[in-house]
C-alpha positions as CSV (number, residue, x, y, z in Angstrom):
1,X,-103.5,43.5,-49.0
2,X,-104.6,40.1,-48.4
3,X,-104.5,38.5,-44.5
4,X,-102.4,35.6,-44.4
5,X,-102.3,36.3,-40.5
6,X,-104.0,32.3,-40.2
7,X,-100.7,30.8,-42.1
8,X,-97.9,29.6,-39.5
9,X,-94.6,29.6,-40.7
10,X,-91.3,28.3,-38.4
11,X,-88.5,30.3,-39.3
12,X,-85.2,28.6,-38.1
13,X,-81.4,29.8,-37.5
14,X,-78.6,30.0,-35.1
15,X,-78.1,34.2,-35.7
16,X,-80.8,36.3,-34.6
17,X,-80.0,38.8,-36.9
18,X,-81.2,36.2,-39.7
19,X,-84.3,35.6,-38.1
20,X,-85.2,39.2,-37.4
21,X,-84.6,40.1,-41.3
22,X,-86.7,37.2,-42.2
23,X,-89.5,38.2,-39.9
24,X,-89.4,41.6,-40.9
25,X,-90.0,40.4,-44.5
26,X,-93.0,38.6,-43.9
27,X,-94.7,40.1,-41.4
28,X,-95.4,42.7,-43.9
29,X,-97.9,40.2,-45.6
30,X,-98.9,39.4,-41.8
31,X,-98.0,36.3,-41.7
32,X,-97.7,34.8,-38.0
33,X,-93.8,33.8,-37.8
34,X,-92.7,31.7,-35.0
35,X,-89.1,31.6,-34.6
36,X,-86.0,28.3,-33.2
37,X,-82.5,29.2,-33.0
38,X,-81.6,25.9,-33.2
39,X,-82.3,22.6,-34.7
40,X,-84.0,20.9,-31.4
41,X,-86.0,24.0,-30.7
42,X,-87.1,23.5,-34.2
43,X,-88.4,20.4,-33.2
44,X,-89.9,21.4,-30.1
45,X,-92.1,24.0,-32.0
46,X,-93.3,21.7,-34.5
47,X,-93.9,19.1,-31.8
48,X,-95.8,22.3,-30.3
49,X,-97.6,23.2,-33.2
50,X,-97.1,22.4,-36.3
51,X,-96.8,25.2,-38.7
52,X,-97.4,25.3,-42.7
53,X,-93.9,26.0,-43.8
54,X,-90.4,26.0,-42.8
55,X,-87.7,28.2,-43.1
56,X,-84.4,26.3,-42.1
57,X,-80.9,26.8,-42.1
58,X,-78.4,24.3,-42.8
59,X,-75.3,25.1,-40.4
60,X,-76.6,25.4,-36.6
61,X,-74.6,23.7,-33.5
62,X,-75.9,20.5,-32.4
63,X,-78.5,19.0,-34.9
64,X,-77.5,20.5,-37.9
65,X,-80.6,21.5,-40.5
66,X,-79.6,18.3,-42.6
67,X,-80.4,16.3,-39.4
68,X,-83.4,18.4,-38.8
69,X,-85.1,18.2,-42.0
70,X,-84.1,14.3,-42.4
71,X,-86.4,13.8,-39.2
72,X,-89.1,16.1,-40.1
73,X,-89.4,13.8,-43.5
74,X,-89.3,10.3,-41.8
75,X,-92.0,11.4,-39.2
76,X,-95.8,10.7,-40.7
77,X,-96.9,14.0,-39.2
78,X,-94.2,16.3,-40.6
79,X,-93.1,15.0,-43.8
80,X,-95.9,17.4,-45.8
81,X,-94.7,20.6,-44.4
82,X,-93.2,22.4,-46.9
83,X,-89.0,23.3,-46.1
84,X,-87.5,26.2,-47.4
85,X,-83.5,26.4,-47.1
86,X,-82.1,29.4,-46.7
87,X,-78.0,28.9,-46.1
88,X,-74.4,30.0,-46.7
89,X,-73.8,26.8,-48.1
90,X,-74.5,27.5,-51.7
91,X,-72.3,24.3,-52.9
92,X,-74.4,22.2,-55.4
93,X,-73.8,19.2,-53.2
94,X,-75.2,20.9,-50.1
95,X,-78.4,22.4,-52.8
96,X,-78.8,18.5,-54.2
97,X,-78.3,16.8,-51.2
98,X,-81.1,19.2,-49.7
99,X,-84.0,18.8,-52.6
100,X,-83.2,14.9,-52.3
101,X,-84.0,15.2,-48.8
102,X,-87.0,16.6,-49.8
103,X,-86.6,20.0,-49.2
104,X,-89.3,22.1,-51.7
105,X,-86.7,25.0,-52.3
106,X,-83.1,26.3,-51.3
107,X,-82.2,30.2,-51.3
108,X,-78.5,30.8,-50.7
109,X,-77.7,33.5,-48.3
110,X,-77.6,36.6,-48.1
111,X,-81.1,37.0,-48.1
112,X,-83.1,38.5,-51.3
113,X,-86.3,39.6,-50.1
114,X,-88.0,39.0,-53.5
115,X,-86.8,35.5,-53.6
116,X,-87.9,34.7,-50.3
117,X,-91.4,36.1,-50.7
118,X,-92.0,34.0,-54.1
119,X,-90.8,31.0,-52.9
120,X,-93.2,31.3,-49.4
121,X,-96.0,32.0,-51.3
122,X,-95.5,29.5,-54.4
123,X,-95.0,26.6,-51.7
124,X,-97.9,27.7,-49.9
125,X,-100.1,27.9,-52.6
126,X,-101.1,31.4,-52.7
């Protein structure tokens, strides 16, 4: 199995039961996952350190993922980092208004491990 333990991904949601399932997924491809439970702590982290893909949700208290992702893309450092949706909102105003925003791919919840692991590695590259 190949060692993607140097690839950084931010994996962001209000319910830590999403963000355990989503670590358990890819830290079987050892990816190093660092986790936000909200949409500032998102920030913080990639203030922090900036990782090479994001894993957001849309509905979080305070600055919603819309909000979040809007101010990764305006900020010169941020705006490459690949963003990943994953949300309830499966509406295909909440999907279009998301890849406008410049979001690289949206997977509606629940969560299909398959999904999630193509769409990681094709925005990554690998």
């Amino acid at each position: 199995m190949t060692d993607y333990s140097k690839i950084s991904i931010l994996a962001v949601d209000d319910v830590a039961l999403n963000l355990l399932l989503v670590k358990k997924i890819l830290q079987r491809y050892n990816f190093r996952i660092r986790t936000a439970d909200s949409g500032v702590k998102a920030l913080e982290e990639v203030a922090a350190e900036k990782p090479d893909l994001i894993l957001l949700d849309i509905l979080m208290p305070g600055i919603d993922g819309f909000e979040v992702l809007s101010r990764l893309k305006a900020d010169w450092n941020t705006k490459d980092i690949p963003v990943i949706i994953l949300s309830a909102l499966n509406s295909n105003k909440d999907i279009v208004r998301a890849y406008e925003m410049g979001a690289k791919d949206y997977i509606t919840k629940p969560i299909i491990m398959e999904k999630l692991i193509n769409s990681v590695a094709r925005n990554l590259g690998l």
